[in-house]
DODRENLUM-414148 format. One record per residue: x, y, z of N, C-alpha, C in turn; residue number from 1. Coordinates in pm, whole numbers. Each point is the difference from the previous one (the first is absolute). Layout:
R      nc1      nc2      nc3     cac1     cac2     cac3      cc1      cc2      cc3     n
R        X        Y        Z        X        Y        Z        X        Y        Z   NUM
...
//
This chain:
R      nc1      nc2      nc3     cac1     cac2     cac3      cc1      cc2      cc3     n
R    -1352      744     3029       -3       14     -146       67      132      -38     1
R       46       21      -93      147       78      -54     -157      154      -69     2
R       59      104       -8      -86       87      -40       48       36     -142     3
R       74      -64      -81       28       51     -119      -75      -56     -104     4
R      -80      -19      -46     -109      -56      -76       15       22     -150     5
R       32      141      -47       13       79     -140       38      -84      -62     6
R      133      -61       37       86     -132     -126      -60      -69      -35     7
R     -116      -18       55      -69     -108      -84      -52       75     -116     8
R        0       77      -68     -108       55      -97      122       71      -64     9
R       55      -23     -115       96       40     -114     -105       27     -125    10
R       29      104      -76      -81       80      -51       43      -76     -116    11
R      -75       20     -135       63      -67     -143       -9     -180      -32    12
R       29        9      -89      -10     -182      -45      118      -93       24    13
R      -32      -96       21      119      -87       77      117        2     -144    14
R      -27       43      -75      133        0     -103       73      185       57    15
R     -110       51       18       70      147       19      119       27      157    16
R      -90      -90       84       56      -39      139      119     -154      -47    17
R      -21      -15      -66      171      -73      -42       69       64      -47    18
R        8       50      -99      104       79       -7       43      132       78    19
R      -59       73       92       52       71       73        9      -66      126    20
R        3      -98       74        4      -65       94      110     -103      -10    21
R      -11     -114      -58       20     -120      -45      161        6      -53    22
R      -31      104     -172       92        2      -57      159       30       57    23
R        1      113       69      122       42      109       16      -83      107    24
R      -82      -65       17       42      -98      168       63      -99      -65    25
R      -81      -71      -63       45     -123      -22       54      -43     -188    26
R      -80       63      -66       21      -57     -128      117       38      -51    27
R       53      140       30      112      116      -64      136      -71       68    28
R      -13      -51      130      110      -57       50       29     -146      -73    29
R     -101      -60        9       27     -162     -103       34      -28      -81    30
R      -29      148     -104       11       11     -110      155       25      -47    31
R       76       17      110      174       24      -38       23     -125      -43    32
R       17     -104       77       99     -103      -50      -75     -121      -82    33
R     -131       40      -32      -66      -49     -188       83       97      -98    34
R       -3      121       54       23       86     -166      229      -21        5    35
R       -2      -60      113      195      -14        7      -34     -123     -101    36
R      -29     -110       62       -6     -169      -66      -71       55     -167    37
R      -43       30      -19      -58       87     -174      107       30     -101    38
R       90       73       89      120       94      -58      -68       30     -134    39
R      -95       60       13      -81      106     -102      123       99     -131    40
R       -7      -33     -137       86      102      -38      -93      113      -96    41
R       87      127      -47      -71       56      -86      -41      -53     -108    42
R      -96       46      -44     -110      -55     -161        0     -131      103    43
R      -32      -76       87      -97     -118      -25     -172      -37       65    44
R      -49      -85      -68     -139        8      -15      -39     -100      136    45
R      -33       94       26      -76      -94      166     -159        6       22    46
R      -55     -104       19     -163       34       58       25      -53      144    47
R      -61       52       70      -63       -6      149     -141      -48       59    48
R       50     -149       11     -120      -17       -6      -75      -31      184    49
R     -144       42       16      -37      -18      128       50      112       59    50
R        8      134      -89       90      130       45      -91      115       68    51
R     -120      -26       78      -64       69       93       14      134      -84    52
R       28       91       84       -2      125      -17      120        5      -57    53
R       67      -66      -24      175       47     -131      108       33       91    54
R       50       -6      126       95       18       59      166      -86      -87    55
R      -71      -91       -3      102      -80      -87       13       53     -140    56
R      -99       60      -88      -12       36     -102       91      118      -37    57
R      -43       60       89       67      146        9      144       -9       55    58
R       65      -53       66      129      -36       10       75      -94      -91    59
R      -55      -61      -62       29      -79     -131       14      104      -73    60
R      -90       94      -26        4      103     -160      138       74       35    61
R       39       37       94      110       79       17      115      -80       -4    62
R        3     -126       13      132      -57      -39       -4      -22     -150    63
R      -94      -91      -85      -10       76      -99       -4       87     -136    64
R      -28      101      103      -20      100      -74      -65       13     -121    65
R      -11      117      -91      -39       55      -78        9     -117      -94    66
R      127      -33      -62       -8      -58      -95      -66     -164       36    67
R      -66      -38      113      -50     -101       67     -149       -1      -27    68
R      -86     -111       66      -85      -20      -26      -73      -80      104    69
R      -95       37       98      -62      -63      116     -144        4      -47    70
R      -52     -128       63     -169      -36        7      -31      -30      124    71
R      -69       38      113      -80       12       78     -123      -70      -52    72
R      -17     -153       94     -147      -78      -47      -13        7      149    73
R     -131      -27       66      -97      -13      110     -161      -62      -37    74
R      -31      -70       88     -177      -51      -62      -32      148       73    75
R        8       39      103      -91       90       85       -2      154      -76    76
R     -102       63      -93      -14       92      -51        7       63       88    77
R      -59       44      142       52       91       66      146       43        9    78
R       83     -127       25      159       -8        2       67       90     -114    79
R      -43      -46     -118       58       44     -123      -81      164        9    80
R      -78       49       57      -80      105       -7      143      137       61    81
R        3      -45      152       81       70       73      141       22      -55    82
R       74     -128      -67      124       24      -82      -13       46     -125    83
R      -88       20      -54      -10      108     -147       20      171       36    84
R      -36       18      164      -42      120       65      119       44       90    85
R      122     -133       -3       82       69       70      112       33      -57    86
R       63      115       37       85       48      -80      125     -107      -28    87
R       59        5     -158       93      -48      -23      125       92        7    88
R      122      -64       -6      145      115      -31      -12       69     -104    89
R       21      110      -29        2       88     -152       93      -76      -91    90
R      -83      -40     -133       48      -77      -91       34     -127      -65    91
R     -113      -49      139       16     -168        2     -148        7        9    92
R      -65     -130      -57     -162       -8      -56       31     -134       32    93
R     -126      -58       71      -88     -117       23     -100      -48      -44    94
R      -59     -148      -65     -113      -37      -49      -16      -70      112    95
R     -172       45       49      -59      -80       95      -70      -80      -98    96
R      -59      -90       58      -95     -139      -76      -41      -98      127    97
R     -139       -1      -64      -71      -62      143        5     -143      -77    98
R       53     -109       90      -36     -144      -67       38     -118      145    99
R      -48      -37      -62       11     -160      122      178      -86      -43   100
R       57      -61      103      128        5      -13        3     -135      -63   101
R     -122      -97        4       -1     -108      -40      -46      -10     -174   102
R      -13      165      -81      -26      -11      -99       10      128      -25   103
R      107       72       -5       59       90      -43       26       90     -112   104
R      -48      102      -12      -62       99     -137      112       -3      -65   105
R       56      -52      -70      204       21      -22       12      -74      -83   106
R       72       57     -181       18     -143      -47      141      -61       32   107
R       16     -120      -58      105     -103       58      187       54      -80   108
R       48      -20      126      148       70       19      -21      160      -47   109
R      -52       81       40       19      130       22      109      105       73   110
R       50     -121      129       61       85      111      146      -66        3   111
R       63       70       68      145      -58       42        8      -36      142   112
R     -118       75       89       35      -16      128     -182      -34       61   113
R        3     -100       44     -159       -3      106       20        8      108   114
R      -73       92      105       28       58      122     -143      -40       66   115
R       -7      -55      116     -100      -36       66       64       38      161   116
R      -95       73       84       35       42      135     -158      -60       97   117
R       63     -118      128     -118        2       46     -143      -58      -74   118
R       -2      -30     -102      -84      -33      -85      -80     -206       20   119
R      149      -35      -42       14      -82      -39     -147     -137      110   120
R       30        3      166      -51      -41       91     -175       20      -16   121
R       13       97      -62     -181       13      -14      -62      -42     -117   122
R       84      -30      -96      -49      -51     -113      -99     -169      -28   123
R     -122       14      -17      -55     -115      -34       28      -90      -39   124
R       89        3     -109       86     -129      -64      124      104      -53   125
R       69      -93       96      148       55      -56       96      -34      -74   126
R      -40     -128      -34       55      -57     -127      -35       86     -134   127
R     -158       40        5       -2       56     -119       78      134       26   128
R      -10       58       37       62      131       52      115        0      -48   129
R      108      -81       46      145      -22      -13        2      -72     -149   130
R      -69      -80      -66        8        3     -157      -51       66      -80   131
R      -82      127       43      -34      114      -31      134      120      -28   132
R       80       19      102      105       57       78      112      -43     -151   133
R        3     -170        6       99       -4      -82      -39       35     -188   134
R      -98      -40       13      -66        3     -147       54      140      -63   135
R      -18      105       79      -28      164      -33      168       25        7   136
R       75      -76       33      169       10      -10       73      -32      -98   137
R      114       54      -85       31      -32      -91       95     -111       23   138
R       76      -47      -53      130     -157       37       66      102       67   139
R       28      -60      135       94       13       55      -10      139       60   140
R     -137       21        4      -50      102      111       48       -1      166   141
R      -78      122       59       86      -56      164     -173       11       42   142
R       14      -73      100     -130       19      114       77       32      122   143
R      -68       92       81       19        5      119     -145       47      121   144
R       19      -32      105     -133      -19       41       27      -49      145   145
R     -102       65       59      -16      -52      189      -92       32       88   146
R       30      -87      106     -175      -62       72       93       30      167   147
R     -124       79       85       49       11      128       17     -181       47   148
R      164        4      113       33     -147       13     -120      -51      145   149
R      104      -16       52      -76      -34      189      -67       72       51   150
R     -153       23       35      -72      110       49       68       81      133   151
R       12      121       28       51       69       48     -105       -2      156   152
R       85       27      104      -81        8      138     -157      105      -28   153
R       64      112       -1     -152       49        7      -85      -35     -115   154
R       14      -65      -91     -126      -56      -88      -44     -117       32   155
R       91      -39       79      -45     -115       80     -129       34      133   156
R       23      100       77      -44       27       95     -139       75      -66   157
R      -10       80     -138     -114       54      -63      -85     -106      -10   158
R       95     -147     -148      -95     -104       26     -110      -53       83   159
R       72      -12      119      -52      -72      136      -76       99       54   160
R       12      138      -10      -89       94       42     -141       24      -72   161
R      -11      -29     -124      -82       17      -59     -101     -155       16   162
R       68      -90        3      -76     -135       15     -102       27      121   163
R       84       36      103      -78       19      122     -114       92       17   164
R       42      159      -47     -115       13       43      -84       47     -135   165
R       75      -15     -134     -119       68     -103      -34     -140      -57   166
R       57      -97      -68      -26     -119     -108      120      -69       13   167
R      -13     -149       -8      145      -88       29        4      -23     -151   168
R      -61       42      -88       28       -1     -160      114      106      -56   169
R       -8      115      113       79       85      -45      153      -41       62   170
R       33      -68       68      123      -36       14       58      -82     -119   171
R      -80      -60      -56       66      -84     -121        9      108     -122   172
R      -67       73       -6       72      145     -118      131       34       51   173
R       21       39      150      103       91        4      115     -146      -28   174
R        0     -105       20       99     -103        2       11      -44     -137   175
R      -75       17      -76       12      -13     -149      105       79      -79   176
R      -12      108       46      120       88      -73      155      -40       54   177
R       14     -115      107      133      -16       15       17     -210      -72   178
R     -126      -42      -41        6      -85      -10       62      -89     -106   179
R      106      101      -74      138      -92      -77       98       57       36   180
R       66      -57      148       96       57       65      132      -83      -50   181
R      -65     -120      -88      124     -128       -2       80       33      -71   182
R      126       50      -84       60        4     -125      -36     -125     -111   183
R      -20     -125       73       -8      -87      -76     -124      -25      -82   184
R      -88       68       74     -156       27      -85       53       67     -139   185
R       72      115       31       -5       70     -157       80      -83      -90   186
R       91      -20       74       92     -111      -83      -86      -88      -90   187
R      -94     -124       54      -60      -52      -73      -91       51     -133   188
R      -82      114       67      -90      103      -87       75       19      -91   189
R      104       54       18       62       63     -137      101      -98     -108   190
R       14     -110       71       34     -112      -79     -102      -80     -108   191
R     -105       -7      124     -148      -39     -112      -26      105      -89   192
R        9      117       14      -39       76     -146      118       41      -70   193
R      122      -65        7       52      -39     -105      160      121      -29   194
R        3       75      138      107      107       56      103      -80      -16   195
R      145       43      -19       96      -44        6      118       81      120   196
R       98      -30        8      112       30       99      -93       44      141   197
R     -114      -42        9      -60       37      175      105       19      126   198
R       -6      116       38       26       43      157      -75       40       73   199
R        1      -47      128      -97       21      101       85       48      134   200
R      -16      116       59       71       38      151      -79       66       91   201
R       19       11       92     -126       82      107      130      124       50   202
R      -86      125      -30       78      100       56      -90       87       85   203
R       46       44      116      -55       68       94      -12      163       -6   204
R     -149       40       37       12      164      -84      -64       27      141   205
R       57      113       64       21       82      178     -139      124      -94   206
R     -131      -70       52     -102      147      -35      -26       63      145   207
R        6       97      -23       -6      115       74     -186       81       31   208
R     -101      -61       44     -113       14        2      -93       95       76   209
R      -99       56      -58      -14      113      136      -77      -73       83   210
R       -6      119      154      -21      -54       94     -143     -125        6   211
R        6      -69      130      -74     -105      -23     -183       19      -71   212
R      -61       71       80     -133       73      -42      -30       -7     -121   213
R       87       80      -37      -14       80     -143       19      -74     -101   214
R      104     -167       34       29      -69     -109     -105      -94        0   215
R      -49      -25      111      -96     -112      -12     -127       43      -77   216
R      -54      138       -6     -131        3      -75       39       37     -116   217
R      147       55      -30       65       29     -126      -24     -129      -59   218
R       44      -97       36       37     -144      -68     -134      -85      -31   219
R      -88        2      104     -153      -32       -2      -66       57     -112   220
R        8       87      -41      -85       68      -64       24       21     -147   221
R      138      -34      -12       74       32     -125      -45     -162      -83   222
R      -39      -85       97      -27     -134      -66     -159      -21       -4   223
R      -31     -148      -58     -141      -21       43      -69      -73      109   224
R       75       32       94      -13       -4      137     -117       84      104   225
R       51      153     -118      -36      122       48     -178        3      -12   226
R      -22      -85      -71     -212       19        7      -28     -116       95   227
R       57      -90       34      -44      -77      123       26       30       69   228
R      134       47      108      -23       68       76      -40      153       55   229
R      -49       57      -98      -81      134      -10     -139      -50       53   230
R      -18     -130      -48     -139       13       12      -24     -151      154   231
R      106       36       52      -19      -76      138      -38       86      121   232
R      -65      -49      115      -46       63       75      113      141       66   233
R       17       57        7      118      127       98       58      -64       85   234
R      -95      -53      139       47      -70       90      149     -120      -57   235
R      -32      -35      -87       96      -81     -128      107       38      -47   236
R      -28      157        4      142       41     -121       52       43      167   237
R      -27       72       32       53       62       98       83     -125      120   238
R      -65     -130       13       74     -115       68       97      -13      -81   239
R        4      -12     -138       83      -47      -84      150      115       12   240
R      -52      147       -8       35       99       -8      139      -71      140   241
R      -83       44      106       61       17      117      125     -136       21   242
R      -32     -123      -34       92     -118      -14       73        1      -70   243
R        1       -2     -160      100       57      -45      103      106       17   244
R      -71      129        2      133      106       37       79        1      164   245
R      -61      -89       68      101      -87      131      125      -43      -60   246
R      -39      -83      -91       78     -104        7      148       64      -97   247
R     -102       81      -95      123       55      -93       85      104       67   248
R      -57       60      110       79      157       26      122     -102      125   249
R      -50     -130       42       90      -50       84      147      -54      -95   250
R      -46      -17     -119      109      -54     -138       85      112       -2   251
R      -72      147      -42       18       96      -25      134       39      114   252
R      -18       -7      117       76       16      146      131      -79      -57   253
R      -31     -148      -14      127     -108      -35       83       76     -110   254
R      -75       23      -92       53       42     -144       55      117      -34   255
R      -37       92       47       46      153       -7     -122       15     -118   256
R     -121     -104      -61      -70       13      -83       12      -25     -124   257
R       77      -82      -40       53      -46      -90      -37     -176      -17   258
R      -26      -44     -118      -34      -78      -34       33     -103     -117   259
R       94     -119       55       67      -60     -108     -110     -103      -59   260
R        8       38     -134      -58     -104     -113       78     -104     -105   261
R      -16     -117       15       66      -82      -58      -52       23     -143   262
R       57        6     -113     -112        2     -166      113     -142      -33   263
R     -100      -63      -85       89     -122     -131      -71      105      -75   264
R      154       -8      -92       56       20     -169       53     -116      -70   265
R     -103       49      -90       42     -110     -125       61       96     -136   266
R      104      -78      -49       -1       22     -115       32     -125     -107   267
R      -42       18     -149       51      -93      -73      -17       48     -153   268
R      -18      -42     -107       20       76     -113      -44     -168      -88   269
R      -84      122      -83     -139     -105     -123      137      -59     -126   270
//
């Protein structure tokens, strides 16, 4: 058994450990070729919706700009808590707003641009969501928006690690977040709520992750993962511990540590 134990215990709330964890590994890199497919201009009105801690938000306000206008929505008040607290660019201002994506604090055609990152796959009903999305768009608005594609090896190997030795419930969380890998899923979605000119492509984003250890209780913990297996026996985390970071530091060897992610992008316009 491996003697590094500490990683398991990240200090702060799983919104505070996303964005200093999360946000730079994975979200800040994904977030390029949503905000390219956007082609964001000055003065226009964008909300963000399902915008965690505002990574997307905050790179939206700077394209932009001043004479622009961004909304930051999230259900998770913690979420919206940490992005009110993190610094913006000098001269660009954000409205956070806590609301559910399936019924959205926003009146109808407000925005020019709806931005959804990652969101979309966890949503309860996503139909309403996406006629939510279009409702809050003016004619001939743009949407743009994307969902991790094909689950990646080591979330594969977390999955299966976690089934085994903490809960086989928790493998179906981590596989959920890759579970609209199809283009043709959004395609339909966004046809049923009523999107026009739909595009759908899968583009591959090279994240760069820290070492194996450190990402696995980073990533555990940042979700709600992190109170079930906290509260599994040691003998547990530590099997779990030790199988996983095998398998990843042997990836790590192949890879130089690097890690290709397939994302689908959609875009289409209300």
């Amino acid at each position: 058994m491996n003697q590094h134990v500490s990683y398991r215990h990240y200090s702060g709330t799983a919104a505070e450990n996303y964005e200093r964890y999360f946000v730079p590994a994975i979200a800040m890199p994904v977030a390029v070729e949503l905000l390219r497919s956007a082609d964001l201009q000055p003065g226009e009105r964008v909300v963000d919706v399902a915008c965690g801690t505002g990574v997307v938000s905050r790179l939206a306000a700077e394209r932009v700009r001043s004479t622009g206008a961004v909304v930051g929505v999230d259900m998770a008040p913690d979420m919206i808590d940490v992005a009110r607290s993190t610094a913006v660019s000098s001269g660009l201002t954000i409205e956070w707003r806590q609301g559910d994506a399936s019924s959205l604090p926003l009146p109808d055609g407000a925005f020019d641009v709806v931005l959804c990152q990652m969101g979309l796959m966890l949503f309860a009903d996503k139909a309403a969501a996406l006629s939510e999305m279009r409702r809050v768009l003016v004619a001939g608005g743009r949407l743009a928006l994307n969902t991790p594609g094909t689950i990646n090896q080591p979330m594969e190997i977390l999955a299966e690690g976690l089934a085994r030795h903490i809960n086989p419930n928790l493998a179906g969380f981590v596989r959920a977040v890759f579970s609209m890998n199809d283009p043709a899923t959004h395609e339909e979605l966004l046809h049923n709520a009523g999107f026009a000119d739909v595009e759908t492509n899968v583009v591959t984003t090279t994240l760069h992750l820290p070492p194996p250890r450190e990402f696995l209780w980073q990533y555990i913990n940042l979700t709600p993962m992190g109170a079930v297996v906290s509260q599994s026996p040691e003998a547990a985390q530590a099997a779990l511990e030790d199988d996983v970071v095998a398998q990843w530091q042997e990836l790590v060897k192949e890879r130089a540590g690097a890690v290709d992610q397939p994302m689908v992008l959609a875009t289409a316009r209300a």
